[in-house]
SEGU-367521 format. One line per 3 residues: number of its first residue (from 0); for each residue y, z, x of N, C-alpha, C. Coordinates in steps of 0.02 Angstrom, whole numbers, plus 50000, padded with zeros to 5 digits. Layout:
# residues N
NUM> Y Z X Y Z X Y Z X  ...
***
This chain:
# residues 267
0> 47814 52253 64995 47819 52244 65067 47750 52230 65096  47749 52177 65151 47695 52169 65171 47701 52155 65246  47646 52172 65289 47650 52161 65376 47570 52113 65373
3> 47595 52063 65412 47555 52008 65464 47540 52036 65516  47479 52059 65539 47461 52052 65596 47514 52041 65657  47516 52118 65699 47572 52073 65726 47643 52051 65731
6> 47655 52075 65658 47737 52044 65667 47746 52093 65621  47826 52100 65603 47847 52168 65579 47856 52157 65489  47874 52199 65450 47862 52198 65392 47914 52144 65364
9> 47867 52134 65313 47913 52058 65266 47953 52098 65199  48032 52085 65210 48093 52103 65186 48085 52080 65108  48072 52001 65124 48064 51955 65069 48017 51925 65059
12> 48011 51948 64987 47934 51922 64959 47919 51847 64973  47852 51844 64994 47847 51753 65019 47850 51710 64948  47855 51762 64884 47844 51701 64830 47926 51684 64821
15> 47980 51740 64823 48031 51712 64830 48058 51664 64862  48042 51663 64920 48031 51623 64976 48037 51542 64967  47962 51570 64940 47941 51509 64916 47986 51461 64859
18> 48005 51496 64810 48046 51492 64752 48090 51467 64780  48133 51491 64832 48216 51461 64842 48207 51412 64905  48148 51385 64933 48141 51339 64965 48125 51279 64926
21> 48078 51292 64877 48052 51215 64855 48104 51197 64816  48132 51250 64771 48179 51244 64717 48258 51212 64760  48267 51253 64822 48347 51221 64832 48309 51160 64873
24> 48284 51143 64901 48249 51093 64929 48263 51023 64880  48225 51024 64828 48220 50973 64773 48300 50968 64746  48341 51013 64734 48404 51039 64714 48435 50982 64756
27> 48425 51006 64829 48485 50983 64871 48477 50930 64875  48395 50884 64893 48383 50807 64872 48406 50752 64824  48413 50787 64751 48426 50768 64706 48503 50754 64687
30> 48539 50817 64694 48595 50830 64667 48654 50792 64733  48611 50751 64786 48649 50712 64830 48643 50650 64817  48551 50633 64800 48579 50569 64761 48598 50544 64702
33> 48588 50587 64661 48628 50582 64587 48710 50575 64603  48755 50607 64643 48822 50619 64667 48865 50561 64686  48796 50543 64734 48820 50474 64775 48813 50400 64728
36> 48761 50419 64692 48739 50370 64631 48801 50343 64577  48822 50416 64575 48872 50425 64510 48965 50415 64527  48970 50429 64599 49040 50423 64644 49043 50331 64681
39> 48961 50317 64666 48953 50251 64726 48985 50259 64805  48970 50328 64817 48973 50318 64877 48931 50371 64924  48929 50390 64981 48889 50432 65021 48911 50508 65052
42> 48953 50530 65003 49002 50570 65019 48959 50637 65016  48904 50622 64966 48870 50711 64966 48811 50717 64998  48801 50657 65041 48752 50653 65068 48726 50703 65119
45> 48781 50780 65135 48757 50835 65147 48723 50862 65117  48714 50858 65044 48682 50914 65028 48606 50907 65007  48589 50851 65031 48519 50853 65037 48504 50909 65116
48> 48541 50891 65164 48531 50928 65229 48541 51011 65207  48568 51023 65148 48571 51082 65144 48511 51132 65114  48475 51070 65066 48397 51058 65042 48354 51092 65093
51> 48376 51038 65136 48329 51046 65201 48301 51111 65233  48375 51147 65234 48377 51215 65283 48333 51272 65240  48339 51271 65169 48312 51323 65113 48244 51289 65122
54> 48218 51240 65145 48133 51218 65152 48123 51263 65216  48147 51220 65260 48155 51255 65341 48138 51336 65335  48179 51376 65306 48167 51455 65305 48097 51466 65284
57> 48082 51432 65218 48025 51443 65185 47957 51424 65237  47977 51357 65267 47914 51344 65324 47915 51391 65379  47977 51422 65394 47979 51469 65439 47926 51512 65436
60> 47955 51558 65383 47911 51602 65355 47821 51617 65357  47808 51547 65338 47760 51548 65317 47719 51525 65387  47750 51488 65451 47726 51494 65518 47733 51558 65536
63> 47770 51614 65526 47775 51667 65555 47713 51701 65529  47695 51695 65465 47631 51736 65423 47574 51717 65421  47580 51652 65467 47498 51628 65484 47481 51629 65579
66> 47548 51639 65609 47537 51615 65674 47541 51703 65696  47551 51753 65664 47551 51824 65678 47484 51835 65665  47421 51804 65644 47370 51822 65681 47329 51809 65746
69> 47387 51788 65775 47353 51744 65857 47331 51700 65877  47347 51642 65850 47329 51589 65855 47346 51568 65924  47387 51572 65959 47422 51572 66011 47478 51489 66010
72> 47434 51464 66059 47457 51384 66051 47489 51336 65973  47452 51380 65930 47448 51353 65881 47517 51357 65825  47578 51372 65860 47638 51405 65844 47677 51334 65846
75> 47684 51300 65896 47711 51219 65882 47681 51190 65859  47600 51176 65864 47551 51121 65837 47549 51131 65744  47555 51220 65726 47560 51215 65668 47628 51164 65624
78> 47683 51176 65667 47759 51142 65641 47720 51061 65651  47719 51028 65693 47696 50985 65694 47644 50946 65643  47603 50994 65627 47570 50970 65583 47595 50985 65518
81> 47638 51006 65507 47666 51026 65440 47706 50945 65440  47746 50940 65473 47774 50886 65467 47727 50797 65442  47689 50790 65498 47626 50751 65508 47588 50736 65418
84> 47582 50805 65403 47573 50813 65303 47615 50780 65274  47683 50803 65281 47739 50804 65254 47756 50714 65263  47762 50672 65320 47770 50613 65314 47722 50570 65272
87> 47661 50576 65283 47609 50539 65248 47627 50543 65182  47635 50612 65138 47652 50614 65088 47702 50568 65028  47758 50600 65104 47842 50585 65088 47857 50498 65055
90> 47784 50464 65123 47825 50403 65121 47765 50365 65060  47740 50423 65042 47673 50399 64986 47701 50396 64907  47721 50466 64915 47789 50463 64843 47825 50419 64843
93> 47877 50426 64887 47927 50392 64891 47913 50290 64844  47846 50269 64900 47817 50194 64889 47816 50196 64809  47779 50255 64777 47754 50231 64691 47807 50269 64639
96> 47842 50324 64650 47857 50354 64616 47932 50341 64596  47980 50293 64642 48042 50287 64617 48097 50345 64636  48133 50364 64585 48155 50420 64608 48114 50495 64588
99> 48062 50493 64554 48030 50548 64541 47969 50561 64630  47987 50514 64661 47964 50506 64719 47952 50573 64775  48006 50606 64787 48015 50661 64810 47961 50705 64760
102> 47961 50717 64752 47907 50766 64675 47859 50775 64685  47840 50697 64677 47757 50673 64701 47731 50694 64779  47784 50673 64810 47776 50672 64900 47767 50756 64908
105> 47804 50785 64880 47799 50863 64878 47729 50894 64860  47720 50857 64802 47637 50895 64775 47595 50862 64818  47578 50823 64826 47544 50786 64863 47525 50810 64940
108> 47589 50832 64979 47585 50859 65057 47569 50933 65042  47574 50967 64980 47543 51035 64962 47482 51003 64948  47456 50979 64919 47368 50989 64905 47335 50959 64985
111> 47395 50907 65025 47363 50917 65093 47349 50968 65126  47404 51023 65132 47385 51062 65155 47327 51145 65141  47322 51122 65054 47274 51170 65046 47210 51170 65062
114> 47201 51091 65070 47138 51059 65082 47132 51056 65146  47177 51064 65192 47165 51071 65286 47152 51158 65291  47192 51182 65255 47141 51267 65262 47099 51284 65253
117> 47083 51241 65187 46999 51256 65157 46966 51258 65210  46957 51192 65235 46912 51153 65305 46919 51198 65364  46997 51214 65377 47020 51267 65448 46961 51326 65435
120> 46970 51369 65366 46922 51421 65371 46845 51411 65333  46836 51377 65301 46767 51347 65290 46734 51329 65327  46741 51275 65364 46707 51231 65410 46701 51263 65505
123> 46761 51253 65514 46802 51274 65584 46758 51347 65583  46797 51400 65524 46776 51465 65538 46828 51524 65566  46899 51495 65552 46946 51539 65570 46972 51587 65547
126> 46942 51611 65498 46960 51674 65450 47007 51674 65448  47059 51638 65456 47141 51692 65438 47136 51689 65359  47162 51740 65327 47175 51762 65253 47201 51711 65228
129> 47267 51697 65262 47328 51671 65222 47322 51609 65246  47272 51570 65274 47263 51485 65298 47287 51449 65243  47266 51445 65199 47265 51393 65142 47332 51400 65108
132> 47343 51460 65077 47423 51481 65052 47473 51436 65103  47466 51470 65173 47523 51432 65225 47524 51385 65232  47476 51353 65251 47472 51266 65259 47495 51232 65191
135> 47463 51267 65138 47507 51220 65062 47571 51232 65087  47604 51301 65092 47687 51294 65091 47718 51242 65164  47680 51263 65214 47710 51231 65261 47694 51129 65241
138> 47665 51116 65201 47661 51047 65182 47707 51033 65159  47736 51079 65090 47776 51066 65055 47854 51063 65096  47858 51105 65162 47922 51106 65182 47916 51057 65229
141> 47892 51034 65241 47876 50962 65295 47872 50913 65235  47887 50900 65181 47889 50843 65144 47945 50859 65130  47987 50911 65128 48053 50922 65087 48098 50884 65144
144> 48074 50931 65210 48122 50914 65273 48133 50849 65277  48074 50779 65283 48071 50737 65275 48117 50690 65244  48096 50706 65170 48143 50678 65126 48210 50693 65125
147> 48227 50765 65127 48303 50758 65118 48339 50725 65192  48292 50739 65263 48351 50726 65314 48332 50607 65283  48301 50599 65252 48296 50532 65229 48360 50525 65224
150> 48359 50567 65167 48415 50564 65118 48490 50560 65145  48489 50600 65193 48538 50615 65226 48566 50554 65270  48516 50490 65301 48521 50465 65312 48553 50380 65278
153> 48504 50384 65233 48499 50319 65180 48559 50324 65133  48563 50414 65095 48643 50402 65041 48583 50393 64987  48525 50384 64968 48487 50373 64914 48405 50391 64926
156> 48396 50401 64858 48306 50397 64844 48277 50354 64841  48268 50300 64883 48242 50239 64877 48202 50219 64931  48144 50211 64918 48083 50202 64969 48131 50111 65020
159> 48132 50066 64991 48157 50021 65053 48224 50039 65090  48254 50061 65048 48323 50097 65078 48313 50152 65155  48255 50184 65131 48239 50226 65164 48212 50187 65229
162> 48153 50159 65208 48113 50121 65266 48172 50086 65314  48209 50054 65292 48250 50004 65319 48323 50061 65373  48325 50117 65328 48391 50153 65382 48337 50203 65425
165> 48272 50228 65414 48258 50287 65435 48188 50275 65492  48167 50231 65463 48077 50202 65494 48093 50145 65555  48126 50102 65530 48141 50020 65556 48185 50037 65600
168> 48236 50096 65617 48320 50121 65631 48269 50158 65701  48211 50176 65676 48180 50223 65738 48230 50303 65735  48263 50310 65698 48280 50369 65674 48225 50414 65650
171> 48174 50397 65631 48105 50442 65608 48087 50482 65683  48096 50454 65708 48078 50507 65775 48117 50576 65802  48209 50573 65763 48250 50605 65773 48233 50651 65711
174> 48219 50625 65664 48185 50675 65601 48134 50726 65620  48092 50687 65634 48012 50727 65648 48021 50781 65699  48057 50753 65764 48055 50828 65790 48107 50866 65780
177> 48167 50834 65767 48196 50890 65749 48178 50961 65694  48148 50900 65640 48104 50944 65570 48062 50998 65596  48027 50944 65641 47967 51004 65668 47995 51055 65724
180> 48042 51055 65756 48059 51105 65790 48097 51174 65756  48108 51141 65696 48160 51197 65660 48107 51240 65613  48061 51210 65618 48002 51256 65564 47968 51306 65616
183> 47947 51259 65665 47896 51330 65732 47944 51366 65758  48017 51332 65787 48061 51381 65846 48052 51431 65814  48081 51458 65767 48104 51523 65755 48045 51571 65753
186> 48005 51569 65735 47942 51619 65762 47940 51632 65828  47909 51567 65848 47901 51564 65934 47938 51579 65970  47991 51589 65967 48071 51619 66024 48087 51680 65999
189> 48046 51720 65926 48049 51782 65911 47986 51824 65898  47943 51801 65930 47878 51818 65915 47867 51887 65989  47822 51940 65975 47798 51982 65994 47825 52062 65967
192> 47811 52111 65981 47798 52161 65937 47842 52194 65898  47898 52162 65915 47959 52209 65873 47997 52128 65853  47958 52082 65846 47989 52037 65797 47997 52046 65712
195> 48033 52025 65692 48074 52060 65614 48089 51993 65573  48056 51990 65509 48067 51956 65469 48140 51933 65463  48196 51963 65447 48259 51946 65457 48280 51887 65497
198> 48281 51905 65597 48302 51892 65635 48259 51814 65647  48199 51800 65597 48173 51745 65624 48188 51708 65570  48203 51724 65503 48238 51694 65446 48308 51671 65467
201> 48347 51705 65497 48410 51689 65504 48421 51657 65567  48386 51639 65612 48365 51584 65688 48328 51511 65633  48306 51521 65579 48266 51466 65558 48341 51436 65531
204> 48378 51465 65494 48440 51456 65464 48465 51398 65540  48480 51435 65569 48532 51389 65633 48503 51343 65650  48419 51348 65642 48383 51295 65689 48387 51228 65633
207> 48384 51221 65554 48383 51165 65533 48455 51185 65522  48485 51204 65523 48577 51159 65542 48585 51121 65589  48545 51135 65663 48557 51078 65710 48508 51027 65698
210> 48449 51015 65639 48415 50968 65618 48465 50937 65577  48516 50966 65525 48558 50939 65487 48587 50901 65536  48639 50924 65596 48675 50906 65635 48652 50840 65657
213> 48601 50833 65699 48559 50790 65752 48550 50720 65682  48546 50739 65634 48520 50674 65571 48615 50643 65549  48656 50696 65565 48704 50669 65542 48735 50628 65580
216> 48735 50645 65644 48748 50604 65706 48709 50534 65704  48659 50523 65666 48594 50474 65662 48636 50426 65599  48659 50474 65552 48691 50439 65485 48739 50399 65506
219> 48788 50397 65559 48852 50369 65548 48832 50299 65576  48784 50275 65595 48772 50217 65609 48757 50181 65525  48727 50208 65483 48685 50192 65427 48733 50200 65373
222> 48769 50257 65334 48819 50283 65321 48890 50269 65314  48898 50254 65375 48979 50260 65416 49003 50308 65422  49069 50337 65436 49105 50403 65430 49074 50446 65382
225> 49059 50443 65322 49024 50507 65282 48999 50542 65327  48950 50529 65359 48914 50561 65400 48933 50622 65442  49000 50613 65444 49047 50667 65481 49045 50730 65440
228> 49027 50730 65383 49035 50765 65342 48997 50804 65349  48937 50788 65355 48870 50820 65366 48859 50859 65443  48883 50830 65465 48918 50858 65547 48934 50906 65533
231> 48997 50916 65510 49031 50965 65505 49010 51025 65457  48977 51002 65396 48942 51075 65390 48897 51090 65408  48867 51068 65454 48802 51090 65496 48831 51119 65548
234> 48883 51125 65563 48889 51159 65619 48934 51207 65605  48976 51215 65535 48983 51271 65523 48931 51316 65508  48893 51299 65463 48832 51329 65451 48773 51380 65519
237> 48783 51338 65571 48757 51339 65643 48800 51394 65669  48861 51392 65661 48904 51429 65692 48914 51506 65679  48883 51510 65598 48904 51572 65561 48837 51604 65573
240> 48774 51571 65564 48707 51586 65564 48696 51618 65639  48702 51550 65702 48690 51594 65753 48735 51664 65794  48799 51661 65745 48812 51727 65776 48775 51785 65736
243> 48752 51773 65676 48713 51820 65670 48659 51851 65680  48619 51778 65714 48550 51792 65735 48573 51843 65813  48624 51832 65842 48646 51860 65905 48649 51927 65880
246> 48682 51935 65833 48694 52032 65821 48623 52051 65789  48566 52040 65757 48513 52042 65765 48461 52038 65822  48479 52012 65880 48460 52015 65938 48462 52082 65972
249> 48565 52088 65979 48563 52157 66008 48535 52215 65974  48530 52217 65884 48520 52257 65848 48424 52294 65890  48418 52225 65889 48318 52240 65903 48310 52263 65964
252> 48369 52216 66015 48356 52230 66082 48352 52321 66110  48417 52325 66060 48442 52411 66063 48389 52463 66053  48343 52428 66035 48277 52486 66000 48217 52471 66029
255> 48237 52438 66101 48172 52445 66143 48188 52510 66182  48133 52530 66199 48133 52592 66260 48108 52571 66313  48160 52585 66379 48114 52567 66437 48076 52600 66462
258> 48017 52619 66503 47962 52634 66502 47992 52667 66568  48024 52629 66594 48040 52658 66696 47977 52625 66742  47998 52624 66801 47948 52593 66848 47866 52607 66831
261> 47837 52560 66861 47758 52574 66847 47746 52632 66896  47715 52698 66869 47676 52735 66915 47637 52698 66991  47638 52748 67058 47614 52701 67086 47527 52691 67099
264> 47509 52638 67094 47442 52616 67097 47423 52594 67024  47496 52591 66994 47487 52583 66929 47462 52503 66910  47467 52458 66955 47444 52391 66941 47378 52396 66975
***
């Protein structure tokens, strides 16, 4: 068990974390276009979006364990820039690597981001501990997010495929923030002193289901009907997740104490 600065103790180890993000990440990328490859058609093209959400938690995470030392502002700009890694990368693999593309784009937006911490606390001078660790993972989940909501879009691993439904479609803009909102929200809308590893894991959960959602709605132009598919388990997914983030709400809410009026002359 470990506590961030700030935020309440971590349930789950960040290497697990780590483990079932990059791992179902690559999983869910893969095993949608191999599916669709092998059926010739776009039918599993959810489960790259499902990729997505197991990155999403992991970037969660790892904004919650760098932005719990006070960065303040730096709670969206970090998602943002995770993403920002994550495209350069994405569409860097993707160009040389074929279908081992995703792989490359992955390692690649991780050594970006180890190398923007170095500099963050080398150069800059920001001491946080865990700079370099976070920024690698948050690279890696901003290249995953990337690629699979690609994926989700295109039906394949294919850099022109991609360019042509996702870049050229102006759909990359429905990616990026959605990506990037589902990696910062959940800290930032649970952040201050009795925030809980759990409750911001399981808000990251809902938040890239409506990234799933928002890309699937994007697919049926590109796609056709498949796309519905992806709809629909994103919003089951959305549906089951945010009622739980809700009974985690009241759970936390229940265990504040109110203090009672300010004494007077107390301001």
């Amino acid at each position: 068990m470990s506590v961030a600065a700030g935020g309440g103790a971590a349930k789950i180890d960040k290497t697990k974390l780590m483990m079932y993000g990059l791992g179902g990440g690559v999983l869910g990328i893969y095993l949608a276009h191999v599916l669709n490859e092998v059926t010739g058609t776009t039918y599993f093209s959810f489960l790259a979006g499902l990729g997505v959400i197991a990155a999403v938690v992991m970037g969660a995470d790892a904004t919650r364990r760098v932005c719990s030392y006070g960065i303040g502002t730096g709670v969206p700009s970090i998602g943002l820039m995770a993403m920002g890694m994550g495209l350069v990368a994405a569409m860097f693999g993707l160009s040389i690597g074929g279908v081992a593309g995703p792989i490359i784009g992955i390692a690649v937006s991780m050594g970006f981001g180890y190398f923007v911490g170095l500099l963050t606390n080398r150069i800059i001078k920001m001491n946080i501990p865990v700079m370099e660790e976070t920024l690698m993972t948050l690279g890696g989940a901003g290249a995953i997010v990337l690629i699979g909501l690609g994926v989700m879009v295109s039906g394949v691993i294919d850099y022109r495929t991609i360019i042509g439904n996702v870049i050229d479609t102006g759909y990359i803009a429905i990616i990026f923030i959605a990506g990037s909102l589902a990696i910062l929200h959940p800290f930032n809308a649970n952040l201050g002193p009795d925030e809980t590893q759990d409750r911001t894991l399981i808000h990251a959960v809902s938040a890239g289901a409506l990234a799933m959602f928002a890309t699937g709605l994007a697919s049926l132009e590109t796609i056709g009907s498949e796309g519905i598919i992806s709809m629909i388990v994103a919003a089951i997914v959305w549906l089951v997740f945010f009622r739980r983030f809700f009974e985690l709400v009241k759970r936390d809410s229940a265990g504040v104490k109110g203090t009672g009026l300010l004494p007077e002359g107390g301001l």
